[in-house]
C-alpha positions in Angstrom: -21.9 -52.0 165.9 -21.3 -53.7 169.0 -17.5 -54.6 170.7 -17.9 -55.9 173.9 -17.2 -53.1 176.4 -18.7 -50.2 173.8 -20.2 -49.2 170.8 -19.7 -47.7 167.1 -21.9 -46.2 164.8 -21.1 -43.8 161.9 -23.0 -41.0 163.0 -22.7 -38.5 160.1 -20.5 -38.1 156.3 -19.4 -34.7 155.7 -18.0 -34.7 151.9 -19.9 -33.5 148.8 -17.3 -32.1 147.3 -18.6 -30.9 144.1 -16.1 -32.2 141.8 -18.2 -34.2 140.0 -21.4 -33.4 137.9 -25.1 -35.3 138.5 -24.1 -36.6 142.0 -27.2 -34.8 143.8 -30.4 -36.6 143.4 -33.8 -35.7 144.9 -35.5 -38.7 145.7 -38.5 -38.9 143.0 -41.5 -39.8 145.3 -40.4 -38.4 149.0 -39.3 -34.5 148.8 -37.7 -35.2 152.6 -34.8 -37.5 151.0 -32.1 -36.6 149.0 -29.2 -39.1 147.2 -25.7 -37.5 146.6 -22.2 -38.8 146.3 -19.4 -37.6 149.4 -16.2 -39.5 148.2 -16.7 -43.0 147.2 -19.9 -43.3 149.2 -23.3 -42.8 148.6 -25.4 -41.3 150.9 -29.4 -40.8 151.3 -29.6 -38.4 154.0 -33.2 -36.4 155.5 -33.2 -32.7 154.4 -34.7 -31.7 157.6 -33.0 -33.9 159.6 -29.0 -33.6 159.3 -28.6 -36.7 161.9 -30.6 -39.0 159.7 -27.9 -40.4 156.7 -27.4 -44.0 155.5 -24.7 -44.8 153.8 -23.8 -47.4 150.4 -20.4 -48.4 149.9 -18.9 -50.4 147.0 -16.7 -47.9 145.0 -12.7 -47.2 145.0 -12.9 -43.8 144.1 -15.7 -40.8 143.3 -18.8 -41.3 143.0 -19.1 -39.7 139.5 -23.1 -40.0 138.6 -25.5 -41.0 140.3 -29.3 -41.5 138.8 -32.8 -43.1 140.2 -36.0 -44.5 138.6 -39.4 -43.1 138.8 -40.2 -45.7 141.1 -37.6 -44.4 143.4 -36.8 -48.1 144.4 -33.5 -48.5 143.1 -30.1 -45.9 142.9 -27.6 -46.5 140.0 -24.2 -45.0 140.9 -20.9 -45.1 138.9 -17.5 -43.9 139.8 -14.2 -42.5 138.3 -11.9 -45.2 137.4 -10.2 -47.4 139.6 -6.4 -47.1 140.5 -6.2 -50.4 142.8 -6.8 -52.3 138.7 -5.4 -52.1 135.5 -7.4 -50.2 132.6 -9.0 -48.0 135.2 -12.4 -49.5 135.4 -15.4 -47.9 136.4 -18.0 -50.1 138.0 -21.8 -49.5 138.2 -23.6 -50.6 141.2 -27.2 -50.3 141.1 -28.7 -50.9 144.9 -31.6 -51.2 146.6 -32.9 -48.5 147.8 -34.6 -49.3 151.1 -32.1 -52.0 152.6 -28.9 -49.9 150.6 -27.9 -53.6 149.7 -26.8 -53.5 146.3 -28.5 -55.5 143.4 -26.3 -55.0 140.3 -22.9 -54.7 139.8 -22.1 -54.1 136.5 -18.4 -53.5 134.2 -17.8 -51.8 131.0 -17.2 -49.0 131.6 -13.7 -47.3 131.9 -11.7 -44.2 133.1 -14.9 -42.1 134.1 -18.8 -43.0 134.4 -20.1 -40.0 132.0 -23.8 -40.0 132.5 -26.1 -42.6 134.0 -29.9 -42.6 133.4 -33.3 -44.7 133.7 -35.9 -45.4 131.5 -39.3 -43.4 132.8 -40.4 -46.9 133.7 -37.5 -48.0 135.3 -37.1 -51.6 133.2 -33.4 -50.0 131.7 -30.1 -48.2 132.9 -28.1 -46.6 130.3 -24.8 -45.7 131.4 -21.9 -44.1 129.3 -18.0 -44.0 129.9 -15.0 -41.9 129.1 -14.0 -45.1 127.7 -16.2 -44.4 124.7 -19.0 -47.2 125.6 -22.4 -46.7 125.5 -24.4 -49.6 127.6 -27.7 -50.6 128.5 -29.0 -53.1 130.7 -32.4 -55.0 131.9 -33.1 -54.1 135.6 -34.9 -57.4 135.6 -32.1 -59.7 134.3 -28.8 -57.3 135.2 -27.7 -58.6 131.6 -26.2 -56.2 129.1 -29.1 -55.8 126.1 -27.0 -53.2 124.1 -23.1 -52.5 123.7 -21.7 -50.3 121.6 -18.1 -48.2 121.3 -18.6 -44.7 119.4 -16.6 -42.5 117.9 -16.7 -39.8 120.7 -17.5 -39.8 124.1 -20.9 -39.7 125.0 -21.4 -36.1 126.9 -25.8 -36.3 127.3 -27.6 -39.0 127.8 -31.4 -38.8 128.5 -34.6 -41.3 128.1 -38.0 -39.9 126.9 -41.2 -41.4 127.2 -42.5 -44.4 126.3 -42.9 -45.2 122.5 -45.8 -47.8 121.3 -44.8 -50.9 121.8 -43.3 -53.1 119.1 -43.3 -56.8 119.0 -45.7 -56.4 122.3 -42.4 -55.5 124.2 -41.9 -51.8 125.8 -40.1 -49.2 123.4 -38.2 -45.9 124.0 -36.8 -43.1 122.7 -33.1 -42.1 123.9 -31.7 -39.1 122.9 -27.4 -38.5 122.6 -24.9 -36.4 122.4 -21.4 -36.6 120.9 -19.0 -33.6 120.7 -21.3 -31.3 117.7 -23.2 -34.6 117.0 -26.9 -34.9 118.6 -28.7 -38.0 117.4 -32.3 -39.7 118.3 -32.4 -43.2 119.0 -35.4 -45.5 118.9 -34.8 -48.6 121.0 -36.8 -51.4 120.8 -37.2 -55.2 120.5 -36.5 -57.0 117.0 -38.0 -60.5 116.6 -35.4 -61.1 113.7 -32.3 -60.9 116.4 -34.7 -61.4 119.4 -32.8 -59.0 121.2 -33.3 -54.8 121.7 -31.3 -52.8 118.8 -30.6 -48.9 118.9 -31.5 -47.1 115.9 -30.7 -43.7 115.3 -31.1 -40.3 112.9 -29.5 -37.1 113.5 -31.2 -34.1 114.6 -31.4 -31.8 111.6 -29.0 -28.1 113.1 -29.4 -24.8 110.8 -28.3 -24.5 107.4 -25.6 -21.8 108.8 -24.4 -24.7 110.9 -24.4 -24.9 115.2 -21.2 -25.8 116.4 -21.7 -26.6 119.7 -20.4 -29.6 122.6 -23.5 -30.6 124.2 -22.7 -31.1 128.8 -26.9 -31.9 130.2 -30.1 -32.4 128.8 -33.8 -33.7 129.4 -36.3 -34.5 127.0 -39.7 -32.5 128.3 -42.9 -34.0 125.6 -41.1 -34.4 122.5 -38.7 -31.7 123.0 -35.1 -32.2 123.7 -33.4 -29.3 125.9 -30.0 -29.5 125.5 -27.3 -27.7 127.9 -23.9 -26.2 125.9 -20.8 -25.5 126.7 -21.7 -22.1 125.1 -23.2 -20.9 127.9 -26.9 -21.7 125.4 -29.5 -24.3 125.4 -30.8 -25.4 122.0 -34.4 -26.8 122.0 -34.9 -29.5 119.3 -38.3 -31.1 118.4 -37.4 -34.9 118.6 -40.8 -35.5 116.3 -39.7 -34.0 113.2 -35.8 -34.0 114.3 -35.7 -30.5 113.7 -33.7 -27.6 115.4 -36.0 -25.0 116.8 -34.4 -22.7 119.0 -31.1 -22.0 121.0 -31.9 -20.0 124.6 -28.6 -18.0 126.1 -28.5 -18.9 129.5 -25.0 -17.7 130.9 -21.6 -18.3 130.7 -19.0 -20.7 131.3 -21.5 -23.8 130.2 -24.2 -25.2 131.1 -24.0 -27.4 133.6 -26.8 -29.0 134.9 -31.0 -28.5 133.4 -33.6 -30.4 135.7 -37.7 -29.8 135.1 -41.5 -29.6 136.2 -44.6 -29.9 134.4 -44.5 -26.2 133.9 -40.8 -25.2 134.6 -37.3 -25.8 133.3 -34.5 -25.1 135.6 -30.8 -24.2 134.5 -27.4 -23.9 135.8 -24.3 -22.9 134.8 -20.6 -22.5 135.2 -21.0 -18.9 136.3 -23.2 -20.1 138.9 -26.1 -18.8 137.7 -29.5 -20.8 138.4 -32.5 -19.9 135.8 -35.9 -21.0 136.1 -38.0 -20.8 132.3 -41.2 -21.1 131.2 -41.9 -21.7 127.5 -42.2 -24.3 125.0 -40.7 -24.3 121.2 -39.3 -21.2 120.2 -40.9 -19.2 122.5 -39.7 -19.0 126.6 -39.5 -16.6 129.0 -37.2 -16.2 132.3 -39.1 -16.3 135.3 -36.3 -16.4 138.1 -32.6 -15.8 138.7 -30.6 -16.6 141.3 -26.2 -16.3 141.8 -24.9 -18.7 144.0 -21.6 -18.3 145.1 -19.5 -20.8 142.7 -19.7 -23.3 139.7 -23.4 -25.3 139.6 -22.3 -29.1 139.1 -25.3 -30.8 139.7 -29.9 -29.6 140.0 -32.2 -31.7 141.3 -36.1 -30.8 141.8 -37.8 -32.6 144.8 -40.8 -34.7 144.3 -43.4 -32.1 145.9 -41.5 -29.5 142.9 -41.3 -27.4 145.9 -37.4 -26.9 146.1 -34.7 -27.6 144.0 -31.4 -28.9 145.3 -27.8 -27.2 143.4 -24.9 -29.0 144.6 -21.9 -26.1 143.2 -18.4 -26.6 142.8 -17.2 -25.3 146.4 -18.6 -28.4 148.0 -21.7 -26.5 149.2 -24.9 -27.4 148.7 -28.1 -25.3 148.6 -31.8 -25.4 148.7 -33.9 -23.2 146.3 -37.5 -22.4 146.5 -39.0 -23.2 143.2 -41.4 -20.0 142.9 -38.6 -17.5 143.0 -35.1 -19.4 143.3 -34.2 -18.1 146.9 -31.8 -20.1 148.2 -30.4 -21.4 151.4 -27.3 -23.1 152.7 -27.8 -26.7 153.5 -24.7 -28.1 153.7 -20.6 -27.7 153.1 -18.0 -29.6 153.0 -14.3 -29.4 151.9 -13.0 -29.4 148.4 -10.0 -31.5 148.5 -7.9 -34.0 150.5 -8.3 -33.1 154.8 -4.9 -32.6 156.1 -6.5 -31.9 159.8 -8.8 -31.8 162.7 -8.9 -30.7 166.5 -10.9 -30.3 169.2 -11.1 -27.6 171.4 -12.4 -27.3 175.4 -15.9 -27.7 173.3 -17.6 -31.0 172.5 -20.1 -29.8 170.0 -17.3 -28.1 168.0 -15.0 -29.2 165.5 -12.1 -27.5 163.0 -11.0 -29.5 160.6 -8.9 -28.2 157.4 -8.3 -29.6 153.6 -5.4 -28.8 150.9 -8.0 -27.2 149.6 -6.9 -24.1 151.8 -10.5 -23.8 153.7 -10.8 -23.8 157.5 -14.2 -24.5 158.5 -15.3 -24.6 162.2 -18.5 -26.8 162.7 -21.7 -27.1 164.7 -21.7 -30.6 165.4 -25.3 -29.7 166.7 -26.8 -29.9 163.2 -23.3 -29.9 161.1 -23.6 -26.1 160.2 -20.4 -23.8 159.7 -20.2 -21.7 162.4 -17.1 -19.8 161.0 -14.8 -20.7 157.6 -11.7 -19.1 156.5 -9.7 -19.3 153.4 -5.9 -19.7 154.2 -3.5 -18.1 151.1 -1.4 -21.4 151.7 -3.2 -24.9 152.3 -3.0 -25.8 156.2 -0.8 -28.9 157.3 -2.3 -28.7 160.9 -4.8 -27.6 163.4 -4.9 -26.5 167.0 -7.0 -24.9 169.2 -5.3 -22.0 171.1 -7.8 -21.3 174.1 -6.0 -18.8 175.5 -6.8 -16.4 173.5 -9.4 -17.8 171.4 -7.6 -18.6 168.7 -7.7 -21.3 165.6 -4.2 -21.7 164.7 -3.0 -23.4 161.5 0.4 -24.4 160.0 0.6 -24.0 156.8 2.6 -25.4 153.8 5.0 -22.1 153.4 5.9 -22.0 156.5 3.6 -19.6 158.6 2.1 -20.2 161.3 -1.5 -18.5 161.1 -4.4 -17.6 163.1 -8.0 -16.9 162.9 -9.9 -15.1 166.2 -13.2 -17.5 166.9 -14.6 -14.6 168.7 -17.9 -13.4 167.1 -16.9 -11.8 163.6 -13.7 -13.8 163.6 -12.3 -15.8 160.9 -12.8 -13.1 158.2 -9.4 -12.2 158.1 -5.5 -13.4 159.7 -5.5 -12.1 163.3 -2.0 -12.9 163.6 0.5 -14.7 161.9 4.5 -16.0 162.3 5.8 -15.2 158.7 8.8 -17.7 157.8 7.8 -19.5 161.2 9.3 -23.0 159.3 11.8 -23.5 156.3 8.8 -25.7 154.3 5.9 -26.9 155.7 4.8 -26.3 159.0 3.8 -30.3 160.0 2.6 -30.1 163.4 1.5 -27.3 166.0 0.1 -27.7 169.6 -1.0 -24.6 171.6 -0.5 -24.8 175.4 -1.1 -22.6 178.4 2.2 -20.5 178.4 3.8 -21.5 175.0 3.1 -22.9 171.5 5.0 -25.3 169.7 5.7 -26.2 166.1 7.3 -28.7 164.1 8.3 -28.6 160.1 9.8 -30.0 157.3 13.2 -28.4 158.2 13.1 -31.2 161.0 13.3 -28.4 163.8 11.3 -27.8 166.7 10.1 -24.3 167.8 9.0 -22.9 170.8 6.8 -19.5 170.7 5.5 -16.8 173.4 1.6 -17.4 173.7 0.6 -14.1 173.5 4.1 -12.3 171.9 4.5 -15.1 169.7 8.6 -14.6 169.6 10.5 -17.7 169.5 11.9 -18.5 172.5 13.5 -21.5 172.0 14.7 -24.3 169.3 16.3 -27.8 168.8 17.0 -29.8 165.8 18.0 -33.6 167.0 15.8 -35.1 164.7 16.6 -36.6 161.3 13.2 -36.3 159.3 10.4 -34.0 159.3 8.5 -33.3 162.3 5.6 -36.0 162.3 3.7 -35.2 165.4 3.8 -33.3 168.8 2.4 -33.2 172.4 2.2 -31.2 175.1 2.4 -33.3 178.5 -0.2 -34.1 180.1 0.9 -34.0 183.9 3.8 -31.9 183.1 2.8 -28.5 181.5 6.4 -27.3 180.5 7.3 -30.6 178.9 6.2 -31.6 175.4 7.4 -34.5 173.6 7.8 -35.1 169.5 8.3 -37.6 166.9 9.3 -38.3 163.5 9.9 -40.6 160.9 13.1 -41.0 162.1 12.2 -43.1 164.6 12.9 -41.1 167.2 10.4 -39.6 170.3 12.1 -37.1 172.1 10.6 -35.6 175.5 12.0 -31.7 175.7 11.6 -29.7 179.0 11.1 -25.8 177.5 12.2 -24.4 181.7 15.0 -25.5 181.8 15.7 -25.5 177.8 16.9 -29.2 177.7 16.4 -32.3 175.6 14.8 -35.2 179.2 15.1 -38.3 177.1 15.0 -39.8 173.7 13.7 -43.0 172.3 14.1 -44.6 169.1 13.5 -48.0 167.7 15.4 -50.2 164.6 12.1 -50.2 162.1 9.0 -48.8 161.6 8.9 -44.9 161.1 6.7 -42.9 163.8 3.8 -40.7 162.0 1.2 -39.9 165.4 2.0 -39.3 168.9 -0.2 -39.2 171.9 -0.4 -40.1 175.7 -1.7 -42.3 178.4 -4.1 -40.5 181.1 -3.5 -43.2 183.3 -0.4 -45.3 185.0 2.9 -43.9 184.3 1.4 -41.3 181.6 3.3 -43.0 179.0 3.8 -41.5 175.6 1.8 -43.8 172.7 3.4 -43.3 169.2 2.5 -45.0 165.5 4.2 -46.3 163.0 4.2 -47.5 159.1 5.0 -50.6 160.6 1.5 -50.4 162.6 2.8 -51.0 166.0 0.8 -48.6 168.7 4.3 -48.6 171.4 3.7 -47.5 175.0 7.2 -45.2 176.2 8.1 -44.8 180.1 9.9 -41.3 180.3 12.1 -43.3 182.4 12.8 -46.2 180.3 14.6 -46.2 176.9 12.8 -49.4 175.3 8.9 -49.5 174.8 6.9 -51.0 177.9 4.3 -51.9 175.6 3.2 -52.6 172.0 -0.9 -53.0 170.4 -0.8 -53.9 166.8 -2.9 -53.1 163.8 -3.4 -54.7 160.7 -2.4 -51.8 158.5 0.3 -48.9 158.6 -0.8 -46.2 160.9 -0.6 -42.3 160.4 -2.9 -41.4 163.6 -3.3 -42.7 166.8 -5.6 -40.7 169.8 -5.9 -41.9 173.5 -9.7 -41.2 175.0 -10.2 -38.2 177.0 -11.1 -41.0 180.1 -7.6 -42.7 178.9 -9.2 -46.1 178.3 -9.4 -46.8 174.8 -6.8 -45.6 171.7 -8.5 -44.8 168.5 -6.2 -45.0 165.4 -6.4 -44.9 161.5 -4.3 -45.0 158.5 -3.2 -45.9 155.1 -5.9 -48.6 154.9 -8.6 -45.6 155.3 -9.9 -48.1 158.7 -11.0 -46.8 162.2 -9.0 -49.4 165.1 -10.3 -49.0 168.6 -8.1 -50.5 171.4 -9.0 -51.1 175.4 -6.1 -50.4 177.0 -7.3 -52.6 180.2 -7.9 -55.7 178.2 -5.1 -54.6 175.4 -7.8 -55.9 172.8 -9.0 -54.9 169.8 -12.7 -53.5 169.6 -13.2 -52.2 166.6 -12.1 -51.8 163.2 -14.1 -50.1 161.1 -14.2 -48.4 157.3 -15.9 -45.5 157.3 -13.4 -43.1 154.5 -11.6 -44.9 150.9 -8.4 -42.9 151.7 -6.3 -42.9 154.2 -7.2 -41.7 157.4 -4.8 -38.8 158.0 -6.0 -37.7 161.1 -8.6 -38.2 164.5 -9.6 -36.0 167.2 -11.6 -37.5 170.2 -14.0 -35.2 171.7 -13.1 -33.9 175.3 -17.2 -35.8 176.6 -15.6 -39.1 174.6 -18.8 -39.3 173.1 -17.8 -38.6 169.3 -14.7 -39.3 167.2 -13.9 -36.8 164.3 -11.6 -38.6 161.2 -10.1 -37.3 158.4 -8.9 -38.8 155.1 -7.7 -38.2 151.7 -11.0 -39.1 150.4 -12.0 -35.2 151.4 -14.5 -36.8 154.5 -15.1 -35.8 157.2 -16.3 -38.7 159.2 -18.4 -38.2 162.9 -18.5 -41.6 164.6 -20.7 -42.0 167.9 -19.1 -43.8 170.6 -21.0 -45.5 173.5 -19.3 -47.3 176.5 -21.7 -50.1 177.5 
């Protein structure tokens, strides 16, 4: 996208997080492109080629299933319900696949899309909700053909092949599951109601009696393999509606069953990934691989090469079909980001998440280069280059940090126990000193390498919001809050230079000019970006924003001021024409913080929504 003086293009989505199950979806005809959910966005993205993603966006919260036709020509993707409207709804938005325009946007559905799935000739979507509704619709019309509420949610849903036509219209066999209850349905077209009807019969379970809640299946021929939260699957033969066989698989559940011509493969809770070969009552185990958390989602590519397991830590990996060895493909956080920074490096990025990892990325190819676990979630980021540190603030109040050296990050290197009374909001490593901020509203200044404090002050009135080390001055830094206040500190000669404050709008970022009068640039909930002279107590100037502002950046060439808020959108000011560029949504939640790289050829976000968004930026 195009603003005048430069350019903006989402570059990359970092964001699978793994919390919901069937968001990873080969595409069915080309084994190079694969569908998964990273937030609220959907994103088709090159397996070979991390720097090739398109993105689809239309929900308000998770993507929670995502499925695609044989064809591969259209995605169908539903969400968790909506908080912005009452009764939670959870849309469906089916879209085309090769302009990621979408087609269909369907309601119905409430609190939770369940399961989402195609007919094998792509004519019907059947979608379920945790709202108890089981829906189908014509892909050629977008109208509802069958609505029904059931007793209990609908935890399986799958489509077998084609049944004889009746009436001279197309007719299917659907199988469900609800809680213990597993039923076959025949859907076709009725000339009496001239309309498609559902009817169903029960699949026949041992005289002793199978009590079982039923989480994935797939109907392979006439045989439906059905996933447990056992830990088993049971194979039914949908022809005679019989039970025929239950297969244990591992433990914790089921949690995902994708197949081959010749193979089924298996997942489970335990992380365990089977492969099977077998029909009836007899199989055998061909393969066994452990990944390293909770399987959510399998997906076999169209070559039945690979198969794709997106697991529960927000990592996703790539399995060789033959014998199940895996490899890393992507990672991403598991909950809301709470940081990221830059160091002296432009093809590096930290960034952190409540979740309590600390990953380090390649922005090369968007591969970990390091990852640490904090034992208390990290408020904020810095890079400490003189000693090769990545140091974190953390929510009980210690400050924390990881050596990036080769080996690092496996373990604390060294740590300021008690640093903060609460959280430890802010931290900025200079030359000679580092300095912290917290929710005790104090200010701390620490020896670089002896890390004792050697000096304090407490003047503000909220906790510490953001800080900054001067950027012509190297023993001043500066600090705000949402007490209104910015306050310039001298650590030499231990004394508070000046303070500014204004009647509204609380301060939440804090940066600084590279130009002029190297005036400090704060934002506010109010979404006024003010300009402060260290000599003048009043703002010498004011940009505003449409939204209230948590972030705000200046550009490493001091032109342009990137910042992002509750409204989740991306502003980008020229400081020379005092204009607006750019606003653009890239994340659902808000956008908590930014980092420009020091070439000013990327911009990092971070939001709620667990993204991590890379944005390209091009002065023209």
């Amino acid at each position: 996208l195009k603003y005048g003086a430069m350019a903006l293009e989402l570059e990359h989505l970092i964001g699978y997080s793994g919390r919901q199950a069937n968001t990873v979806c080969y595409h069915p005809e080309d084994s190079q492109k694969l569908v998964f959910g990273a937030g609220s966005c959907v994103v088709i993205e090159d397996v070979n080629d991390p720097h090739s993603q398109k993105f689809m966006r239309g929900h308000d919260n998770d993507v929670s299933a995502i499925a695609m036709p044989s064809g591969g020509d259209l995605i169908a993707s539903g969400q968790m319900g909506s908080t912005r409207f009452q009764g939670a709804p959870s849309k469906v938005i089916v879209w085309d696949y090769n302009s990621q325009q979408p087609v269909w946007d369907f309601a119905g559905l409430s609190h939770r899309v369940v399961c989402l799935a195609f007919s094998a000739d792509g004519n019907f979507l059947a979608g379920s909700g945790a709202n108890q509704m089981l829906l189908i619709w014509d892909m050629k019309t977008g109208e509802p053909v069958y609505s029904r509420r059931t007793e209990q949610l609908c935890s399986m849903l799958c489509w077998g092949s084609s049944r004889e036509p009746v009436n001279r219209r197309p007719a299917y066999t659907i199988c469900t599951a609800y809680d213990h209850l597993v039923l076959v349905h025949a859907f076709h077209f009725e000339l009496q109601s001239m309309s498609y009807v559902l009817t169903s019969e029960r699949l026949q379970l041992p005289a002793a009696g199978l009590q079982r809640r039923y989480t994935c299946g797939l109907i392979r021929d006439s045989e439906l393999l059905a996933g447990t939260e056992t830990g088993d699957v049971c194979v039914f033969n949908c022809s005679t509606l019989v039970f025929r066989t239950s297969l244990p698989i591992c433990n914790n559940g089921v949690t995902a069953i994708c197949a081959s011509d010749q193979h089924v493969y298996v997942a489970g809770g335990d992380g365990k990934v089977k492969v099977l070969y077998g029909h009836d009552t007899s199989w055998d185990q061909l393969g066994e691989n452990l990944l390293g958390a909770p399987v959510k989602a399998l997906s076999l590519a169209a070559d039945g090469a690979e198969v794709m397991a997106g697991c529960q830590d927000g990592r996703l990996f790539r399995l060789l079909a033959s014998d199940l060895q895996s490899t890393e493909f992507a990672a991403s956080h598991t909950g809301p980001l709470t940081a990221v920074a830059f160091g002296t490096a432009s093809d590096c990025t930290a960034s952190a998440s409540e979740g309590g990892e600390i990953i380090l990325w390649d922005l090369s190819d968007y591969s970990v280069r390091m990852s640490a676990t904090s034992p208390s979630p990290p408020r904020c980021l810095t890079f400490d280059d003189a000693t090769g540190s990545l140091l974190a603030g953390c929510d009980d109040g210690h400050l924390r940090a990881w050596s990036r050296r080769s080996g690092g990050m496996s373990q604390v290197s060294w740590s300021v126990p008690g640093a903060h009374r609460g959280a430890v909001t802010s931290v900025k490593a200079g030359s000679d000193f580092i300095i912290s901020g917290g929710q005790d509203y104090t200010v701390r200044v620490w020896h670089v390498t002896t890390h004792e404090m050697l000096a304090q002050y407490t003047s503000h009135r909220r906790a510490i919001g953001d800080l900054y080390i001067d950027e012509s001055l190297p023993f001043v830094f500066h600090s705000t809050a949402e007490d209104r206040l910015v306050i310039s500190y001298d650590v030499k000669k231990n004394c508070q230079i000046i303070s500014h404050n204004v009647q509204s709008g609380n301060f939440t970022g804090l940066s600084q000019r590279k130009d002029q009068e190297r005036e400090m640039i704060t934002c506010g909930l109010d979404g006024r970006i003010l300009f402060w002279d260290v000599d003048i107590a009043d703002p010498v100037g004011c940009l505003t924003a449409d939204g209230k502002l948590l972030c705000v950046a200046c550009s490493p060439s001091g032109r342009y001021i990137a910042a992002g808020g509750v409204d989740a959108c991306l502003y980008i000011f020229d400081l020379q024409t005092c204009e607006l560029l750019s606003r653009h949504a890239g994340h659902t939640g808000p956008l908590v913080r930014l980092a420009w790289s020091p070439d000013q050829k990327q911009i990092i976000t971070a939001a709620r929504d667990g993204c991590l968004c890379v944005w390209n930026f091009f002065e023209l």
